[in-house]
N, C-alpha and C positions, 0 to 999 in steps of 0.2 A: 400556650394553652389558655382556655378560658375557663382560669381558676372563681370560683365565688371568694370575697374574703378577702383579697389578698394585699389591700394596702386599706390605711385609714385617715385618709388625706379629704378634705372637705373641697368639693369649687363648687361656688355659686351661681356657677352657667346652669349647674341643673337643678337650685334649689339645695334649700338646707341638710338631704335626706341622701345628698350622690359621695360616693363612693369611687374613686376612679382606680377603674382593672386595666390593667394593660392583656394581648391578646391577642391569636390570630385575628383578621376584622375588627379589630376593637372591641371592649365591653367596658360596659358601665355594671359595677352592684351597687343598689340602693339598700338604705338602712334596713333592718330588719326588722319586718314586723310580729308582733309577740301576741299568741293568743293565751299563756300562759297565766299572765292575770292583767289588769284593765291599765297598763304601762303599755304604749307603745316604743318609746324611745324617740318617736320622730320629728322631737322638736315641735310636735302642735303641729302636724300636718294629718295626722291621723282621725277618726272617727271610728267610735266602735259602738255593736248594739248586740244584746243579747236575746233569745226568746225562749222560750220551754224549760223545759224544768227535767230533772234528773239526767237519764243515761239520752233520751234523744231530744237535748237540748239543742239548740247553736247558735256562734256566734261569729260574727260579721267584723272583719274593718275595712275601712277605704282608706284607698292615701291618693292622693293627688298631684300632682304636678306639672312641671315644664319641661320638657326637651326641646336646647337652642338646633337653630341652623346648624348641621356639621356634627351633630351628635353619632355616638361610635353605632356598631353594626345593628348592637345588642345592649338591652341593658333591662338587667335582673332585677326581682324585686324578693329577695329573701321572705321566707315566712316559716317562722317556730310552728311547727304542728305537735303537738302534745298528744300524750296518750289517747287512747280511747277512741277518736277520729272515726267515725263512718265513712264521709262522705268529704271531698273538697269541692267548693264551687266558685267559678270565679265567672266575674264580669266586669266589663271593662265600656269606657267610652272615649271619647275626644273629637277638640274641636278642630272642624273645619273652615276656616275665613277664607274669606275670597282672598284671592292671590292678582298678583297683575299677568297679563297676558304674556305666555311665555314663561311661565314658573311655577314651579311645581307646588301642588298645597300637598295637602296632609295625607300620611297615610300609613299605621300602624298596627304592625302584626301582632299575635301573640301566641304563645305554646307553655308547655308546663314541665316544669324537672321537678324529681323527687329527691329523698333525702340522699343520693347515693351522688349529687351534684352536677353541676353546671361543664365538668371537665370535654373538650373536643372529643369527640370519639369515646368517649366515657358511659355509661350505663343507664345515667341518671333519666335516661328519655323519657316522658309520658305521653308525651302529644303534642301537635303542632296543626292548628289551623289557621294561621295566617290572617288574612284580613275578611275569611269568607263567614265568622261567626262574632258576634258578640256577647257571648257566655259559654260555657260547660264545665261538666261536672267530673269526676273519675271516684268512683268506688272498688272494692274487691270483685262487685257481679256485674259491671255495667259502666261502659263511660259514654261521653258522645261522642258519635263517627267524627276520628282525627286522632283520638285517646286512645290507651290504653289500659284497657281493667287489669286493675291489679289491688294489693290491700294496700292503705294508708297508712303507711308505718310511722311513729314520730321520728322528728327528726326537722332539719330544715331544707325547707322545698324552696322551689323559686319559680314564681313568674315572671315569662321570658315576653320581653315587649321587643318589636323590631321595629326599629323607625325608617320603615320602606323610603320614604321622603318627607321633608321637613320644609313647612311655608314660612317663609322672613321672621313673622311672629312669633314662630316657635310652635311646638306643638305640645297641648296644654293637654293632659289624662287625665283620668279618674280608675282606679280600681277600686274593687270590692271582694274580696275574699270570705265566703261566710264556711265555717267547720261544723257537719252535723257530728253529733256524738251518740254511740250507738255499738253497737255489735254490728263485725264485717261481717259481710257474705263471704259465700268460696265464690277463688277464682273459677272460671270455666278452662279446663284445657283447650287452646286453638285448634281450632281443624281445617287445616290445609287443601288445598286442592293436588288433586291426585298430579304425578310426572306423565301422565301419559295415558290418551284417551283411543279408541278402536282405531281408527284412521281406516288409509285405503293403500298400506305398505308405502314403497316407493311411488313418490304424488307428488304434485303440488300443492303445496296449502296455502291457504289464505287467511291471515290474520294482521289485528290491529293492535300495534303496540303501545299506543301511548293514547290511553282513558283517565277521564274523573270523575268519582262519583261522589255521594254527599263524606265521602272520609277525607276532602278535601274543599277546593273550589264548585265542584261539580255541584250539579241538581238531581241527577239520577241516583236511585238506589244501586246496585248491582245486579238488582233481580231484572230490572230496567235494558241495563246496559246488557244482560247475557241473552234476552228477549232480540232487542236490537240486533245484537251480532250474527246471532242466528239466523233472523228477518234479513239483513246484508250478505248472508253466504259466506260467512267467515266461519273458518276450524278453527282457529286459538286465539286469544287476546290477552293483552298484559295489563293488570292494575297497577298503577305507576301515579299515586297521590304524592300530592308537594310532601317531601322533608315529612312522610310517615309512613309505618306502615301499620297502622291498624286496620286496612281494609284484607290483608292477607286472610285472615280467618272468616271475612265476610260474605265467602261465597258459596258455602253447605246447601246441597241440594242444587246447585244453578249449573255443575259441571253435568257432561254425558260424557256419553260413546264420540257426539257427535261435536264437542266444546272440548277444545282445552284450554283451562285458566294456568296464564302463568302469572307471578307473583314478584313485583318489583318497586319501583319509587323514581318520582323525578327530583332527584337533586336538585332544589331551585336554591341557587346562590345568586349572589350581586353580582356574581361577572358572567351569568350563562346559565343555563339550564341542560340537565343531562338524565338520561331515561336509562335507570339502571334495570336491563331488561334481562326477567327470566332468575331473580336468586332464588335461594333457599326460601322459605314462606319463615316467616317472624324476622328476617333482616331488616334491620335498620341502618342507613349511612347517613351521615353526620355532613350536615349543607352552611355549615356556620365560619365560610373561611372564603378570601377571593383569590384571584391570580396571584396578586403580589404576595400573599401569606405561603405560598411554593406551598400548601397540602394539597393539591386535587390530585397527584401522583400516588400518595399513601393512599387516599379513598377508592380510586378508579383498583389498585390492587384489592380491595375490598371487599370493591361488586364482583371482581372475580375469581376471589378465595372461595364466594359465597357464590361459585356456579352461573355467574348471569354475566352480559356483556351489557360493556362502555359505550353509551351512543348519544352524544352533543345530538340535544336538541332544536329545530328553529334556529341554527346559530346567526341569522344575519333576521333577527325578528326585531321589530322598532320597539317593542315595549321598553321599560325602564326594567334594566338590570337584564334581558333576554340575550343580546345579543353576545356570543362565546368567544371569552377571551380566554380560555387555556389552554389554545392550539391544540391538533389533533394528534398528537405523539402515543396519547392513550388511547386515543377512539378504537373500539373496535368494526362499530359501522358508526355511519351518521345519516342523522334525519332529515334530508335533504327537502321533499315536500311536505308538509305542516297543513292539514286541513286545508279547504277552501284555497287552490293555487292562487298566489299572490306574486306580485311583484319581488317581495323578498325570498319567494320558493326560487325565483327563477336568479336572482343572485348565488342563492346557495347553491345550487347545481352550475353554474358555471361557477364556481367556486371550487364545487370539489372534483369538478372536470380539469381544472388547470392542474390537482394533485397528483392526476392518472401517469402525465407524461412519464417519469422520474419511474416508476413502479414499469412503467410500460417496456421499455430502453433496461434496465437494472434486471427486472424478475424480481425487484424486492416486495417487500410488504405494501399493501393499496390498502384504503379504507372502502368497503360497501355501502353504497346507498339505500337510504329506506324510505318508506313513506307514511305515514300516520297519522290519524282524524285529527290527535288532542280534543274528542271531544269532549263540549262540561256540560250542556244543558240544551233542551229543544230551542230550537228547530237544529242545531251539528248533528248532521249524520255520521254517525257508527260506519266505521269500515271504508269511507272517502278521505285519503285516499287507503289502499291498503298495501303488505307487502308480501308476494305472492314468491315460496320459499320450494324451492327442490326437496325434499328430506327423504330418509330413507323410512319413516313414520311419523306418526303425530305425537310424537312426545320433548320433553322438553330437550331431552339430548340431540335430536335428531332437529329441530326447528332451531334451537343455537347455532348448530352447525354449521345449519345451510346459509344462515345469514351469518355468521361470520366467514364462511368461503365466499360469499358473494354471489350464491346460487340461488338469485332472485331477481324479481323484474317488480315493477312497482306501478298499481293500475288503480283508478278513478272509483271503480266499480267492480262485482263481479260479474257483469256485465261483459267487462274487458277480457280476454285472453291472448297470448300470447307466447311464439314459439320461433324462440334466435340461435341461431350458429352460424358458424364455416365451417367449412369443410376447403381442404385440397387435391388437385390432381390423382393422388393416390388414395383417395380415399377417406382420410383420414378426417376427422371432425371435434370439435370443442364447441362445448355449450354456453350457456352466462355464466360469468365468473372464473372460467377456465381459460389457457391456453392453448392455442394451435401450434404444433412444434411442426414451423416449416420453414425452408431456405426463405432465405427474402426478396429472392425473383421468382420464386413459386404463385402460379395464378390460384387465387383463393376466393371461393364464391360466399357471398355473407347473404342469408336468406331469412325474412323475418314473414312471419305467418300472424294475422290478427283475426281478431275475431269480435263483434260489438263495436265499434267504433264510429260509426255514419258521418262523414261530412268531416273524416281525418285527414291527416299526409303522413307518411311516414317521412323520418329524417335518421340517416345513418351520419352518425359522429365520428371525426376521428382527435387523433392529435394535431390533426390542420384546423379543422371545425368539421362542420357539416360541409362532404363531399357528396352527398346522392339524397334527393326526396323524390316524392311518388304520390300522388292522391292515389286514397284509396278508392275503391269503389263505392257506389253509394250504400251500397247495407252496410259497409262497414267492415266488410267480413273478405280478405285475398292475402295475397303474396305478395314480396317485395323480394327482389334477388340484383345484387350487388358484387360486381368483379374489383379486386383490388391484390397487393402482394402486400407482404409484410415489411417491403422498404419503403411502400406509402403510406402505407397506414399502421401506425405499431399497435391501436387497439378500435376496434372501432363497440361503437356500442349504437341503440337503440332508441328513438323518441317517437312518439306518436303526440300528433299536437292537433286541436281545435282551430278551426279558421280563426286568424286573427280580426282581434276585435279593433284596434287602434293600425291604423295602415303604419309600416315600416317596424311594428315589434312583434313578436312570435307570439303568436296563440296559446291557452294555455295547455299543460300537460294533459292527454285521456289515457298516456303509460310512457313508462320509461324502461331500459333493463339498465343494469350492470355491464361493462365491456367483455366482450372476447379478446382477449390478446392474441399478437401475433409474432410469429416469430421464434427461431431457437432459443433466444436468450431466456435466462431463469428458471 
């Protein structure tokens, strides 16, 4: 666990002021800074300044320091908060020196615990905005988007610094903590977005799960994003900010008949990122741990105590720390294309093409593909790609569903549509995500219907690779119809691809489904 407190052993790797915590990912707690009377304790690394007078006076300290190369996940900066407290406000700086080519320089997160502590999975949350802010505030009526309004109770809080990466030199801080003092406001009670919007019954819907807005990295408000989504032809979209969730209550007034907001969080940790889609509204899950710390099992139970499903994000993404190392045992789907198709979209889907086989042959459990913008700021469009879900309504129970049965296809635009099955000799028929229960010398016709697409091919998939393509017509808009038995092909599924841009590599994604299976087994 990541205790505050828990040993009082000095090393001078981090300066006079460090503390070393041992902990899932590591942590570091620094000395405590004391707004109690004009004592810091820090050995002379401290500065403090005071201004006003009476009950809404405040005062300010900074401390400063070093963190070497190889410094842990986390590292705390204790702070005494005393009665009477309005307001916290912290700001923070640090440098960045030029690095040699090939090395990473600086880069430092930061989020905020209350008096209730630092523990994994523990209460103490207030906020977490990463590297996209350098100040904020949190009061009883009001915090900044990432925060959580709540009262300032005394007690000792802690600023939480992440040393994302660390340049040779080290990376040199400054904080600033100033306390107003005052009378709290009331809290506001949150207001959630409704489970379940008018829909069109049993449909298709269209939605984007994985957005950010200014409650995290992003630039758009919400009011923005639910504009957009609207403008793209999407029914439902997930909020899903880094490691918070203060944007759940941020969307009063932006739901309809015609929107449904579900309410979630990207778990960004150092070994992957994961989009906990569709909880309960006020969940928070806890991103302070990597692979080798064996907790992403208790959290992924979590997200789905709390109603929402498991879905590895970007898992073959180049960023620093993106790429998913906690293997898919808990996925419930995965996010196979990532905005703007890329090179690594198109790893990931043969990626989780090779996973089909085993589920295909067994009838066991298979993970579903999804699609989603990730977007954070103009020019990313809202709803490219999106992922377009069977349910039996628009509501939250009914859209988990569908995407956790696999009863969805995943398209560029709404623009795109699309409609897959087989069918066999007698009749019989299975859609995406379902199986066709027939002998394995039985003739089975696989038929894909597009709509939107200009200047496509269809490519039908199996457990061989790709056995059958087809240009579509030039509008874009026909049929594709495909004979096979269930001894050639145990699943096939779906691609619609762009003329390739680079001769000898595949064009990029305009839609993909989920497999049909074939065969008795499972």
């Amino acid at each position: 666990m990541c205790n505050d407190h828990d040993s009082a052993s000095s090393t001078d790797g981090l300066g006079r002021r460090a503390l070393l915590v041992t902990g899932a990912a590591g942590a570091v707690t620094l000395s405590t800074v004391s707004f109690a009377s004009a004592a810091t304790g820090g050995g002379g690394s401290d500065e403090g300044t005071e201004s006003g007078t009476g009950a809404e006076r405040t005062e300010s300290r900074t401390v400063r320091g070093t963190l070497p190369p190889g410094s842990p996940d986390f590292v705390y900066l204790p702070v005494e908060v005393p009665r009477g407290v309005r307001e916290i406000h912290v700001a923070y700086t640090y440098e960045r020196p030029a690095v040699p080519a090939g090395t990473q320089g600086n880069a430092l997160d930061i989020g905020l615990f209350d008096e209730r502590g630092t523990r994994l999975g523990g209460r103490g949350f207030r906020g977490w905005s990463g590297g996209a802010r350098t100040e904020f505030f949190v009061r009883a009526d009001a915090a900044t988007p990432g925060y959580i309004p709540g009262p300032v109770r005394p007690g000792t809080w802690s600023v939480a610094l992440g040393p994302y990466t660390v340049a040779p030199q080290g990376l040199a801080y400054e904080v600033t903590v100033t306390l107003t003092f005052g009378a709290p406001g009331e809290t506001p009670a949150p207001v959630h977005p409704p489970e379940r919007a008018k829909g069109r019954g049993r449909a298709w819907y269209r939605g984007d799960c994985h957005l950010h807005s200014v409650h995290s990295d992003g630039r758009r408000t919400p009011a923005e994003i639910a504009a957009l989504a609207r403008a793209a032809g999407l029914d439902f979209i997930n909020t899903s900010e880094h490691n918070t969730h203060s944007a759940h209550g941020a969307w009063a007034g932006l739901w309809g008949d015609d929107l449904l907001i579900l309410t979630g969080e990207e778990i960004t940790t150092r070994n992957g990122h994961v989009v906990a889609l569709g909880m309960d509204g006020g969940t928070f899950v806890d991103w302070r741990y990597r692979a080798r710390d064996n907790r992403f099992g208790h959290y992924a139970r979590e997200v789905r105590r709390a109603g929402g499903l498991v879905v590895p994000a970007h898992p073959h993404a180049t960023c620093i720390g993106c790429n998913w190392k906690f293997g898919f045992g808990e996925a419930d789907a995965v996010e196979v294309w990532n905005g703007a198709y890329t090179p690594d979209d198109e790893v990931s889907l043969a990626d989780w093409d090779s996973t089909l086989v085993a589920a295909a042959r067994s009838g066991g459990a298979w993970t579903p593909a999804m699609g989603s913008s990730d977007a954070h700021r103009d020019p990313d469009p809202v709803g490219t790609p999106q992922t377009v879900v069977l349910a039996d309504d628009l509501s939250r129970e009914a859209i988990l569903a569908g995407i956790r049965a696999g009863h969805s296809y995943v398209a560029e635009s709404s623009k795109v549509s699309l409609s897959f099955g087989a069918a066999d000799a007698r009749g019989r028929h299975a859609g995406i995500g379902d199986r066709l229960r027939t002998a394995d010398d039985s003739p089975v016709t696989v038929r894909l219907e597009v709509t939107g697409a200009p200047g496509s091919t269809v490519h039908f998939v199996t457990d061989q690779g790709t056995l059958h393509t087809a240009a579509l017509p030039e509008s874009g808009s026909g049929a594709v119809e495909w004979r096979t038995t269930a001894a050639y092909a145990t699943y096939v599924r779906a691609e619609v691809r762009h003329a390739p841009k680079t001769p000898g590599l595949p064009g990029a994604l305009v839609a993909f489904t989920n497999p049909v299976f074939l065969g008795e087994r499972g």
